[in-house]
C-alpha positions as CSV (number, residue, x, y, z in Angstrom):
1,X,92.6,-20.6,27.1
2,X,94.0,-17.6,25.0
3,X,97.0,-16.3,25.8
4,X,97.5,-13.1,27.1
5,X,100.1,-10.9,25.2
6,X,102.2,-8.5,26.9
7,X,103.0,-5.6,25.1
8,X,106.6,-4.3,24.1
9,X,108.0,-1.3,24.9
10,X,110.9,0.4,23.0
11,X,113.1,3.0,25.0
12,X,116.0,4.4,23.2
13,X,119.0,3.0,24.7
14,X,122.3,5.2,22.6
15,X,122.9,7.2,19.3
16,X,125.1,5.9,17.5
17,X,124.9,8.4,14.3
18,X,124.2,11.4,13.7
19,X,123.7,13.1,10.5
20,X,127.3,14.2,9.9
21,X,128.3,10.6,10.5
22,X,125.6,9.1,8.0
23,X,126.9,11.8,5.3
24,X,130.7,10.8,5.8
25,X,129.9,7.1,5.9
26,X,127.6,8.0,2.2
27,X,131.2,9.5,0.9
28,X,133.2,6.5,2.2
29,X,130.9,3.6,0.4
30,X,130.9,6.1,-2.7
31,X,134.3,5.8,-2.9
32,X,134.8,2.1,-2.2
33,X,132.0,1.2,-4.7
34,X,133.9,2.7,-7.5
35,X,137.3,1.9,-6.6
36,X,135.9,-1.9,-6.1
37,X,134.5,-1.5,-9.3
38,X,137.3,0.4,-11.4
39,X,134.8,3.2,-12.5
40,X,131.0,3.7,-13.0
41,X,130.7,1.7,-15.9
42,X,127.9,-0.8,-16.3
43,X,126.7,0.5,-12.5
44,X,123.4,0.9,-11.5
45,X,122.0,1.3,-7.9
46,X,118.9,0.0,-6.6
47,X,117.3,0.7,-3.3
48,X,115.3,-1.9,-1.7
49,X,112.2,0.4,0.0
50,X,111.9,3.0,2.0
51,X,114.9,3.8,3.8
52,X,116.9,2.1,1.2
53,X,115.5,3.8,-1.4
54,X,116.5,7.0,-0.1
55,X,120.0,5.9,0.8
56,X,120.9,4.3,-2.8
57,X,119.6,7.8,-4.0
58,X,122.0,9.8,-1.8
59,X,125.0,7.3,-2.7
60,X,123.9,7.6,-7.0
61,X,124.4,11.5,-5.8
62,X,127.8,11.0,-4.0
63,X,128.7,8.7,-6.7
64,X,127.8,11.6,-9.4
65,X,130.2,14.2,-7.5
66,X,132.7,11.6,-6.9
67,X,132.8,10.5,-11.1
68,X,130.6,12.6,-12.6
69,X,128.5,10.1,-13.9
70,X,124.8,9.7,-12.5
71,X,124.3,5.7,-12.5
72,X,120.5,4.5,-12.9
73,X,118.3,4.2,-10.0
74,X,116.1,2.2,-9.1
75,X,113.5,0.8,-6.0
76,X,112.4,-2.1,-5.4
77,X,109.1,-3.2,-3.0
78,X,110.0,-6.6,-2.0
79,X,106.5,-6.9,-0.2
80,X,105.4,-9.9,-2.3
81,X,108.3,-11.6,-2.0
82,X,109.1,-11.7,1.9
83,X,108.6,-15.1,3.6
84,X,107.3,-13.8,6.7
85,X,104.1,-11.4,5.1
86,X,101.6,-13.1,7.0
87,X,103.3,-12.1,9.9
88,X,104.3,-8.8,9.2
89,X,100.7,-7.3,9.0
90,X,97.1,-8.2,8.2
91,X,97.5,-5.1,5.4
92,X,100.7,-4.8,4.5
93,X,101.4,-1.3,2.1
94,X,102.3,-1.8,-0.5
95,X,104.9,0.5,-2.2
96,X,106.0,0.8,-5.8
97,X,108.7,-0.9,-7.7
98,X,110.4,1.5,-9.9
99,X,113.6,-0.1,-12.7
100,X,113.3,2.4,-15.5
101,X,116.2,0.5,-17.2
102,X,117.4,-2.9,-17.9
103,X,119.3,-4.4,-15.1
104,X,120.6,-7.3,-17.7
105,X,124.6,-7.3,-17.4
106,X,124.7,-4.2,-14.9
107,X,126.8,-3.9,-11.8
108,X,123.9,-4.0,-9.5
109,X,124.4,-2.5,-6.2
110,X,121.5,-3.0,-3.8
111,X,121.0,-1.3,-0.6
112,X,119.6,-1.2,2.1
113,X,119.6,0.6,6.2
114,X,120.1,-2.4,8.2
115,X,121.3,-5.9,7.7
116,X,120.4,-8.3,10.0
117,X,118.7,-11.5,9.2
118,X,119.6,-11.5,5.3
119,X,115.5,-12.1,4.8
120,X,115.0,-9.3,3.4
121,X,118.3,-9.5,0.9
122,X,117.1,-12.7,-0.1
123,X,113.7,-11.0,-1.0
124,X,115.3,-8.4,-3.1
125,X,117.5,-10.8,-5.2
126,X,114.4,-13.3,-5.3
127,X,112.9,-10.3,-7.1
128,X,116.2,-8.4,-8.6
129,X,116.2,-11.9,-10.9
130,X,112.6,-11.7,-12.0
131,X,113.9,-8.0,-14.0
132,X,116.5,-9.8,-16.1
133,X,120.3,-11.4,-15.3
134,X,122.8,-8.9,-14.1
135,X,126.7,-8.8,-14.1
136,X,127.1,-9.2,-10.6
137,X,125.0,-7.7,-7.4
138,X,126.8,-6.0,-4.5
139,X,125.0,-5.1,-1.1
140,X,126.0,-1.6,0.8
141,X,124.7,-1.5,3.9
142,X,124.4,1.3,6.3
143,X,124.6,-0.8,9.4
144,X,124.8,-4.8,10.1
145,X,124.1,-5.5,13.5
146,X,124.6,-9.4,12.7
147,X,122.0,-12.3,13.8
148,X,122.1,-13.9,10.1
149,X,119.6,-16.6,9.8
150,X,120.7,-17.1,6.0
151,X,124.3,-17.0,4.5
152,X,124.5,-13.0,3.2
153,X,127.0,-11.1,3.7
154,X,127.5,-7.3,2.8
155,X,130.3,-6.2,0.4
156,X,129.6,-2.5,1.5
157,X,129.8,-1.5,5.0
158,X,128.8,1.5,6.4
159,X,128.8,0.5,10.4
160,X,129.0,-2.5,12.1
161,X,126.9,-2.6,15.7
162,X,127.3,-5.3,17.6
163,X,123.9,-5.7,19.4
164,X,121.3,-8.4,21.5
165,X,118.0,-9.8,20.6
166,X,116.8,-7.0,23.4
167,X,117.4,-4.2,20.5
168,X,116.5,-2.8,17.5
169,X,118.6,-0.9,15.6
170,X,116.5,2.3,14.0
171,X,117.7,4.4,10.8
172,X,115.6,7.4,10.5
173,X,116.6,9.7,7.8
174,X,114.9,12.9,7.0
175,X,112.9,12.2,4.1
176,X,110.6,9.5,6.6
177,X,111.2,10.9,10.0
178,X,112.6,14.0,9.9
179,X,116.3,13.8,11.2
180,X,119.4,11.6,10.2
181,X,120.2,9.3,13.0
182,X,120.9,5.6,13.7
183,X,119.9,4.7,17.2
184,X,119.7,1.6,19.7
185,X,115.9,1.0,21.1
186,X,115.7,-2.0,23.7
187,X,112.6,-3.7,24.5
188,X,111.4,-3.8,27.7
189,X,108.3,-6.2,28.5
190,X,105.9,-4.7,30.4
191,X,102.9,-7.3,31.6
């Protein structure tokens, strides 16, 4: 007997950013990254894709006006590497990995919008180490809403949220979705 599925419905439950906030919280990391790390030297920041992407590209940029000194950038499509892709989708897209330098003895800061289950870090770093052995790697988040099912931690901090199963936390920035905003969704079953 097959088992009927209900569907989920997401209703948006609080903002809790809004662009202003995720442009102040950019500066703040900026800052802490190269205090933590006594300069720029040897950094290079890597966005795991999409919305991480375009966040390690805006903190490269406040990192530039901060010190003056663009680090490399780089994405990374961890697709291939997650332990849930069966589940995920039949087709999952496939994006585009894109290190235009060596990451061999680099201060690697990854990023990323939203920690929560540290699946997806271990992804990256599963793949970060097929591209060579770096110094150290960082992780600056935007938000961790907590729920780790593996030991990973952020070093970066934009926001913590403390949440429930019952919600999702959604980054949309504008170069996916038009607008900058981090926002609660709940689920609500409906049979």
């Amino acid at each position: 007997m097959a088992r009927k599925r209900s569907k989920v419905i997401l209703r948006e439950k609080e903002k809790i950013l809004d662009k202003a906030g995720i442009e102040k919280i950019i500066k703040r990391l900026a800052h802490e990254i190269i205090e933590k790390n006594k300069g720029t030297e040897q950094l290079a920041i890597i966005g795991i894709m999409t919305r991480g992407a375009h966040l390690a590209k805006r903190l490269a940029n406040a990192i530039m006006e901060i010190d003056g000194k663009q680090p490399p950038l780089g994405t990374l499509d961890i697709t291939f590497y997650r332990d849930d892709l069966s589940v995920i989708a039949e087709q999952p897209v496939v994006k585009k990995t894109d290190l235009m330098f060596d990451i061999t003895d680099k201060k690697v800061i990854l990023v990323d919008d939203v920690l929560y289950t540290g699946r997806t870090i271990r992804a990256a770093l599963t793949q970060l180490l097929d591209f060579g052995r770096p110094q150290f790697i960082q992780l600056a988040v935007l938000i961790d809403r907590g729920f780790r099912e593996l030991p990973i931690r952020a070093d970066f901090v934009g926001k913590n949220i403390p949440t429930s199963q019952k919600e999702i936390v959604e980054v949309r920035l504008e170069e996916t979705d038009g607008t900058d905003e981090v926002v609660i969704m709940e689920k609500e079953n409906n049979q």
